[in-house]
C-alpha positions as CSV (number, residue, x, y, z in Angstrom):
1,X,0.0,-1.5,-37.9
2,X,2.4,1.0,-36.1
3,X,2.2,1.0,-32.3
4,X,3.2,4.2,-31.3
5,X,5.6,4.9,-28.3
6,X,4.4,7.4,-25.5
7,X,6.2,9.3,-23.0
8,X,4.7,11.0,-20.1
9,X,5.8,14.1,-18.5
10,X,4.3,15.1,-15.5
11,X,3.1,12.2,-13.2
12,X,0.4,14.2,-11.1
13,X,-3.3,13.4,-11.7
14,X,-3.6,14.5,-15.3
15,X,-0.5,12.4,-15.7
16,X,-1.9,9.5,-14.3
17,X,-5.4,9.8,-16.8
18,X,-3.1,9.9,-19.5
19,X,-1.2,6.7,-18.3
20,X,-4.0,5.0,-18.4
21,X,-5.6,5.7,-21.3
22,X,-2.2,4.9,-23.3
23,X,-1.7,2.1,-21.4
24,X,-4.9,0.7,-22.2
25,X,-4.8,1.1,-25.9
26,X,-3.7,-1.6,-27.9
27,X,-1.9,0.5,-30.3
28,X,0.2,2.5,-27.6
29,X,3.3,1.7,-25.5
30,X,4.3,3.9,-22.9
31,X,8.0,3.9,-22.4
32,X,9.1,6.5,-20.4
33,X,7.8,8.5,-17.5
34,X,9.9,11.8,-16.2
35,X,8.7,13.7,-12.9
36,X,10.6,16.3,-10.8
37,X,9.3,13.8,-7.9
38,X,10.7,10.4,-7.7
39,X,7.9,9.2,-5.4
40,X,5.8,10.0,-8.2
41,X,7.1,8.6,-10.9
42,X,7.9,5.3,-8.9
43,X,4.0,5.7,-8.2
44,X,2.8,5.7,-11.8
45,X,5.5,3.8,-12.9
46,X,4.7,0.7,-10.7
47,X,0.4,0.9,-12.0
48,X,1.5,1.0,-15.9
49,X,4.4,-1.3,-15.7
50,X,6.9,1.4,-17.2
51,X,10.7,0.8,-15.9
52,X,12.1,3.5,-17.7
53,X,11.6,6.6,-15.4
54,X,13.5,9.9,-15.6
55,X,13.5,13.3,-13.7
56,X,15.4,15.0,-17.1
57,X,12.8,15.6,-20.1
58,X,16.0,15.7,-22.3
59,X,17.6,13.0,-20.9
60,X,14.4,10.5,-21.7
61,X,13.7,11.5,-25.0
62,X,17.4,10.8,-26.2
63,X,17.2,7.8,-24.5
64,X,13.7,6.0,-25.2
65,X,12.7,7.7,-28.8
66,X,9.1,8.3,-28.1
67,X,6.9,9.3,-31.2
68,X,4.7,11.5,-28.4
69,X,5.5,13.3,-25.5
70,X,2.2,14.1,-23.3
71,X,3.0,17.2,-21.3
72,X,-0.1,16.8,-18.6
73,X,1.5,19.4,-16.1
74,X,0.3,23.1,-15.0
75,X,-0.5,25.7,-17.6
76,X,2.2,27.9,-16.2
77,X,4.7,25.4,-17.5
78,X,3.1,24.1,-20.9
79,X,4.8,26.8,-23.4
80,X,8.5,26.2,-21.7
81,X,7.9,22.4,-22.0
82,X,6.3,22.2,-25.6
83,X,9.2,24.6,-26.9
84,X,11.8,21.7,-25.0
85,X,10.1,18.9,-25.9
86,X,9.2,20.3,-29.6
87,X,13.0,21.0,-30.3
88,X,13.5,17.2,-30.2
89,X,11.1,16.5,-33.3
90,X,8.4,14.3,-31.5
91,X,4.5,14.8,-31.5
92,X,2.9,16.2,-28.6
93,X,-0.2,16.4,-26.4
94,X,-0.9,18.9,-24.2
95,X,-2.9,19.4,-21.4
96,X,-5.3,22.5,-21.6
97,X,-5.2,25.5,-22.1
98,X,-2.5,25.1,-24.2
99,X,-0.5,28.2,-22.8
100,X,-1.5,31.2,-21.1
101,X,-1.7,33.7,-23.5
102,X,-1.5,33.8,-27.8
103,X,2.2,34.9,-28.2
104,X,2.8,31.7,-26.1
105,X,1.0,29.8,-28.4
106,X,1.7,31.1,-31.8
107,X,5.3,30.2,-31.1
108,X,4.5,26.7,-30.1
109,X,2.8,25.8,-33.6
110,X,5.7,27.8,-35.0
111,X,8.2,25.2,-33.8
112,X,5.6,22.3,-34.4
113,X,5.9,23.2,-38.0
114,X,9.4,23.6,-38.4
115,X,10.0,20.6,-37.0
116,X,7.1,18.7,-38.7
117,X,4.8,17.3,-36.1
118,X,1.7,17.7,-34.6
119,X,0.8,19.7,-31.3
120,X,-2.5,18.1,-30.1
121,X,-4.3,19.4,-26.8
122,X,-6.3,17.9,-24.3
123,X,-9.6,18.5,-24.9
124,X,-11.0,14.9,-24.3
125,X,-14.7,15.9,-24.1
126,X,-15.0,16.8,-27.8
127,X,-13.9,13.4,-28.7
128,X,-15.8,11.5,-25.9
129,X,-18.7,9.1,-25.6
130,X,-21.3,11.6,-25.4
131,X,-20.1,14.6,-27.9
132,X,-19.7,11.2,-30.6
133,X,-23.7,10.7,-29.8
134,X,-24.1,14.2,-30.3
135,X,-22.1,14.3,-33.2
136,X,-23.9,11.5,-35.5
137,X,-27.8,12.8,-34.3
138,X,-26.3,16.3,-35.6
139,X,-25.4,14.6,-38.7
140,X,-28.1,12.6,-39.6
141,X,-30.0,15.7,-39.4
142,X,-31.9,15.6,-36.2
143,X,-32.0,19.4,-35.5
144,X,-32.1,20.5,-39.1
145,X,-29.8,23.8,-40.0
146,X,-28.0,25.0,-36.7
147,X,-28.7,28.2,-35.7
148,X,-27.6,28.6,-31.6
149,X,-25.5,27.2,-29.2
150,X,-25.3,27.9,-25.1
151,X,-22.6,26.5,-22.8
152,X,-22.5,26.8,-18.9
153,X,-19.0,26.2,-16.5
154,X,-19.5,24.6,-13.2
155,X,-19.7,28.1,-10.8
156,X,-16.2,28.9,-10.6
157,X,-14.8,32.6,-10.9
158,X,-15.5,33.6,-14.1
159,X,-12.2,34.1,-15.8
160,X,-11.0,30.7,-14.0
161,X,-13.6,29.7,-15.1
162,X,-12.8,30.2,-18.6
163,X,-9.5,29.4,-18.6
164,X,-10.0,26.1,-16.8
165,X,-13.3,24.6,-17.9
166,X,-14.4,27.2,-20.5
167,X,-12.1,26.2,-22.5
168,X,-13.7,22.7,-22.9
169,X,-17.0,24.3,-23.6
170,X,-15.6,26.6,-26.4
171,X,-14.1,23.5,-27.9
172,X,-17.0,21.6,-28.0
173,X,-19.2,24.6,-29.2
174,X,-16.2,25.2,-31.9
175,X,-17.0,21.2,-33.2
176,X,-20.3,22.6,-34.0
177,X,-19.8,26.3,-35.0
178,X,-17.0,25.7,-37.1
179,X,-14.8,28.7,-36.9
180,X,-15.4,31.3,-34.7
181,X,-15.6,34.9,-36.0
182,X,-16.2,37.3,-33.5
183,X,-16.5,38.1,-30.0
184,X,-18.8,40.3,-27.8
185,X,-18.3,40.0,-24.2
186,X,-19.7,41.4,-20.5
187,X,-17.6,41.1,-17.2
188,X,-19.0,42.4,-14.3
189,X,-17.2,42.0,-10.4
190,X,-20.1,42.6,-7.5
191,X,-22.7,43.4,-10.2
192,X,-20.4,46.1,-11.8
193,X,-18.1,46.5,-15.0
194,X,-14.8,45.4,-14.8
195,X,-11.8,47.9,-14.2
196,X,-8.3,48.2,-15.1
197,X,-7.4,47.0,-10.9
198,X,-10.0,44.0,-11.1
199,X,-7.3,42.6,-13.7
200,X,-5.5,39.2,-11.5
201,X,-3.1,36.4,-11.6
202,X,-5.8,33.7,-12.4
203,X,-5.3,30.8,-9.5
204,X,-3.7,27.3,-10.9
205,X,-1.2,29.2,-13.1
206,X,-3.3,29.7,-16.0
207,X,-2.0,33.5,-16.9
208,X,-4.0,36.6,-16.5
209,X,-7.9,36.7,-16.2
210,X,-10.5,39.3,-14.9
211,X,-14.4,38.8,-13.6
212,X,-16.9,37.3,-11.4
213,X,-19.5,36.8,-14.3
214,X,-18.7,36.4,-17.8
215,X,-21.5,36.6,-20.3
216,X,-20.1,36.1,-23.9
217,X,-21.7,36.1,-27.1
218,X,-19.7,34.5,-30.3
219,X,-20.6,34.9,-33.9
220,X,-20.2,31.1,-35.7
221,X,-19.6,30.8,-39.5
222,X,-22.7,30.2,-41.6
223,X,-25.0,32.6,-39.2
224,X,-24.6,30.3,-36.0
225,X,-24.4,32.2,-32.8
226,X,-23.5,31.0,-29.4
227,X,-23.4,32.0,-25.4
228,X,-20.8,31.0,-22.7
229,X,-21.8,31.9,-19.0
230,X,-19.1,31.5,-17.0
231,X,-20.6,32.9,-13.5
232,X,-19.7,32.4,-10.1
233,X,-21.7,30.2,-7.6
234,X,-21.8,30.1,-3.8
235,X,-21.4,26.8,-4.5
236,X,-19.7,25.0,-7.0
237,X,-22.4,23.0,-9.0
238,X,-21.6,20.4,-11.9
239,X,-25.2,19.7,-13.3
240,X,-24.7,23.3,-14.6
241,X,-21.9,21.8,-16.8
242,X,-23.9,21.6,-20.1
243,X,-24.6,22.2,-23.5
244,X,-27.2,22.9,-25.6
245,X,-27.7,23.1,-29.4
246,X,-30.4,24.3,-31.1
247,X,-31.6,23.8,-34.2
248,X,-34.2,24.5,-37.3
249,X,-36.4,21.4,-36.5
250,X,-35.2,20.1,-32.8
251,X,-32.1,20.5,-30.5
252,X,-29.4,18.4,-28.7
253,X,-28.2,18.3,-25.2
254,X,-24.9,17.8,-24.0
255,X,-23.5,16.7,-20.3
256,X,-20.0,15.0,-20.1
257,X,-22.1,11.9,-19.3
258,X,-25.0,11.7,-21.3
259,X,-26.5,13.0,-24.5
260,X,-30.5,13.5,-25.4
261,X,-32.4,14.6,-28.2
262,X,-35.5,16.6,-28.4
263,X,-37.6,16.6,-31.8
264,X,-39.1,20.0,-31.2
265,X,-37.3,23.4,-31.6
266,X,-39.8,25.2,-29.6
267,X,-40.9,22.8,-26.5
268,X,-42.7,24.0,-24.0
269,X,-43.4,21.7,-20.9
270,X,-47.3,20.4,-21.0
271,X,-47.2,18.0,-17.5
272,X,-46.9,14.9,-19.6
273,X,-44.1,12.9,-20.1
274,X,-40.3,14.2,-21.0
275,X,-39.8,14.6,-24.5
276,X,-35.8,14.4,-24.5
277,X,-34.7,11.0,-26.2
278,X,-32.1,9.6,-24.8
279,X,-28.9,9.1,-27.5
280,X,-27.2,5.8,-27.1
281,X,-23.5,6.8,-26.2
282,X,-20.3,5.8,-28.5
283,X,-17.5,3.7,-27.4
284,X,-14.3,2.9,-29.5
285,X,-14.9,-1.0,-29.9
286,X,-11.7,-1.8,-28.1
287,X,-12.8,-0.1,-24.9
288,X,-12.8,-2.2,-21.9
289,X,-15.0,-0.5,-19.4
290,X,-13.7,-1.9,-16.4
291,X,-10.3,-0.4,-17.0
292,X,-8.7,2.5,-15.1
293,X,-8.9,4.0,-18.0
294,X,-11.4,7.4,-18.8
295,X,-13.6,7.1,-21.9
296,X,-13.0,10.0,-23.0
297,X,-9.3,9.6,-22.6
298,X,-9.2,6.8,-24.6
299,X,-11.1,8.1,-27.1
300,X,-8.5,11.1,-27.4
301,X,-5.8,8.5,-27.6
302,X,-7.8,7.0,-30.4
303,X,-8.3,9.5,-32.2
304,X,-4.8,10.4,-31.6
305,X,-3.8,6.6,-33.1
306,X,-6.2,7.7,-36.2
307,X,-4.8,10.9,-36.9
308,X,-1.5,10.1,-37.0
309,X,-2.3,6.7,-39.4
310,X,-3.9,9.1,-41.7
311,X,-1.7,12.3,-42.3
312,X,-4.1,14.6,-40.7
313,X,-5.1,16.6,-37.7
314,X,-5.9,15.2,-34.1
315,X,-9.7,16.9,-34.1
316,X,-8.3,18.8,-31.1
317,X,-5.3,19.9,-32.9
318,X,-2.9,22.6,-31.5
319,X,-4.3,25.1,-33.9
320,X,-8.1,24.3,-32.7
321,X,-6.3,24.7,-28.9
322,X,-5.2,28.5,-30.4
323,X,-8.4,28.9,-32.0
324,X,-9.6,28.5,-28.0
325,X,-7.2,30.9,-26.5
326,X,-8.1,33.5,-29.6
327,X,-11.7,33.4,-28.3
328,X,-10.8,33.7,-24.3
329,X,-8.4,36.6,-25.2
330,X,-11.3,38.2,-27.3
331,X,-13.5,37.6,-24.2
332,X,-11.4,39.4,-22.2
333,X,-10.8,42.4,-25.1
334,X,-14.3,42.7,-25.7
335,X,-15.1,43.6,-21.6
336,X,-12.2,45.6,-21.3
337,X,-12.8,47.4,-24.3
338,X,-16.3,47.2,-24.8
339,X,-16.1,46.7,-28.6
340,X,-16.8,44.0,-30.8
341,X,-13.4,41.9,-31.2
342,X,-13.0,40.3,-34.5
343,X,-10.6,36.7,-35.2
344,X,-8.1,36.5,-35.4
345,X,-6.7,39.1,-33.3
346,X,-3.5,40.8,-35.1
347,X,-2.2,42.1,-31.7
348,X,-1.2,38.8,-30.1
349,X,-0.3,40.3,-26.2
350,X,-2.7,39.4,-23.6
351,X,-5.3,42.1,-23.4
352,X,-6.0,42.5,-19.8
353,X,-2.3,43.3,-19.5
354,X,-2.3,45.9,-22.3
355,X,-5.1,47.4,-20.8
356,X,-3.7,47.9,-17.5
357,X,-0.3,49.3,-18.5
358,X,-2.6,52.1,-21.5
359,X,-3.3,52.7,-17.6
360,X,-0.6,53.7,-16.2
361,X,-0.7,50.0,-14.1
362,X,2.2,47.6,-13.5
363,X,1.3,44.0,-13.6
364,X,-0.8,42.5,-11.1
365,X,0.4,41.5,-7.3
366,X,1.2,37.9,-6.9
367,X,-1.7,36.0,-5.4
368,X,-1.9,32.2,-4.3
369,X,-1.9,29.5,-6.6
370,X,-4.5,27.2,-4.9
371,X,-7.9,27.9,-5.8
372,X,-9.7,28.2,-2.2
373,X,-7.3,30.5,-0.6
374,X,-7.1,32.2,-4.3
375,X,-11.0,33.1,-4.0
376,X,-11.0,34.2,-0.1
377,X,-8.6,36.8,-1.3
378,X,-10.5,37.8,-4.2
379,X,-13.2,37.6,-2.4
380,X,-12.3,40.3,0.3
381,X,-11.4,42.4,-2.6
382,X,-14.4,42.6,-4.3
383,X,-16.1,42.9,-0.8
């Protein structure tokens, strides 16, 4: 069977995960890295045994034919990138979010289809160990007929929130829900609505974003529903990284590290002993635990391996990663707004930014990029 040949661009830490994971695979070769950084690429180059290192994206891709490109770098950069690195006819994976906003993004699967491959993007938790436990209880009927889903983020600012780690909770919700319909969303900054000036450059690069606490509400196909809490802590707090499902006749719980059943839709604690049933995780039966590689990483190289074998889709297929961003835009929409917003949005432009400059606002003031001197700033702001 086909081994397929990777390239990595970006050596950082999300290139490094991805190095590892194709690396490890039996049915992948890595042979190329490119960085900006030579130190870095030397780095990675020297722990996956790849000789063929480049600081020219063009220059490696004429030179080692890759059959995918991973592009594991900062959201700021993934549209320019994907548009380079599409031009030259190869598959892709992304890191997410796929791009910053949806004009980004329709033009990305625009060029993905003209030149006839796949755009596939990053979210490794909805092929992981513990969303493939999740997945087979759900379809051997454990919780009956779905009817709810609620996801929490880890306690960062809300819109960072979403942008960084939401969207791995909307993905995972979407492998559930289907297709997502409509959005109904509440922002609030200090415990009050948000406003055309609490609109910011989100930290990390990833594009435009607004509020402290977001509380959204999506409407599922088949009469599911769903809630994403993406709220600030005082301090950051990854046990509140979870997701729950419930259903007609019991529900499912999801952390990125474990996966548990309850037969009960309606428990309700007694002082005996804990109902939740442990689900035995899933492994690809290649997977060698003791390697530096992610399980959940190898499981998205897997099922990029599979994909590609069959003619299909990678289950977190560029238009899935779109399907993401239609939902965070919405989010946004729907507080700014405060309307229902229905998907797929016909106006594609961010809608934080349309909303300032119906306003009478110029784009937001630059703000720092790291995180921690990002939120002292906000922070001060909000007061």
């Amino acid at each position: 069977m086909k081994t397929y040949r990777i390239a990595i661009l970006g050596c950082r830490g999300r290139g490094t995960a991805a190095a590892r994971a194709y690396h490890a695979h039996p049915r992948t070769e890595i042979v190329a890295l490119c960085d900006l950084i030579e130190e870095r690429r030397d780095a990675l180059g020297g722990e996956v045994n790849v000789s063929a290192r480049y600081a020219d994206l063009d220059e490696m891709i004429q030179q080692t034919s890759p059959d995918i490109v991973a592009i594991p770098t900062g959201t700021e950069f993934h549209y320019d990138l994907c548009m380079r690195v599409l031009e030259h006819g190869v598959h892709i994976e992304v890191e997410k979010p796929m791009c910053v906003d949806l004009v980004e993004a329709d033009a990305v699967i625009e060029k993905a289809e003209e030149k006839d491959v796949q755009v596939a993007v990053h979210h490794q938790g909805r092929v992981g160990a513990s969303i493939q436990a999740l997945t087979r209880a759900y379809n051997e009927g454990k919780i009956g007929n779905l009817r709810y889903m609620y996801g929490s983020g880890k306690g960062y600012y809300g819109g960072y929130g979403l942008m960084n780690i939401g969207t791995h909770m909307l993905n995972n919700m979407l492998h559930f829900g289907k297709r997502c319909k409509s959005v109904v969303a509440h922002l609030t900054n200090g415990g009050k609505p948000i406003t055309p000036e609490d609109v910011v450059p989100s930290p990390s690069g990833m594009g435009t974003i607004a509020g402290e606490y977001i509380t959204a509400t999506m409407q599922y196909e088949g009469n599911v529903t769903g809630t994403l809490l993406q709220h600030r802590f005082n301090k950051m707090d990854t046990g509140a990284y979870s997701m729950e499902l419930f259903g007609t006749e019991g529900r499912l719980f999801w952390k990125s590290d474990g996966a548990w059943h309850l037969p009960t839709p309606h428990y309700i604690p007694d002082g005996t002993n804990d109902k939740w049933e442990s689900l035995d995780l899933i492994y690809p039966d290649h997977y060698d635990s003791k390697s530096s590689a992610s399980e959940s990483d190898y499981w998205f190289v897997e099922e990029y391996v599979n994909a590609l074998d069959e003619g299909r889709q990678h289950l977190c297929s560029g238009y899935e990663g779109r399907h993401i961003i239609e939902m965070m835009m919405g989010i946004f929409e729907s507080a700014a707004y405060g309307t229902r917003v229905n998907l797929p949005q016909s106006d594609r432009r961010h809608p934080l930014l349309r909303w300032r400059e119906e306003k009478g606002l110029e784009d937001p003031m630059k703000m720092p990029r790291g995180y921690g001197e990002w939120l002292n700033l906000e922070s001060k702001r909000i007061g």
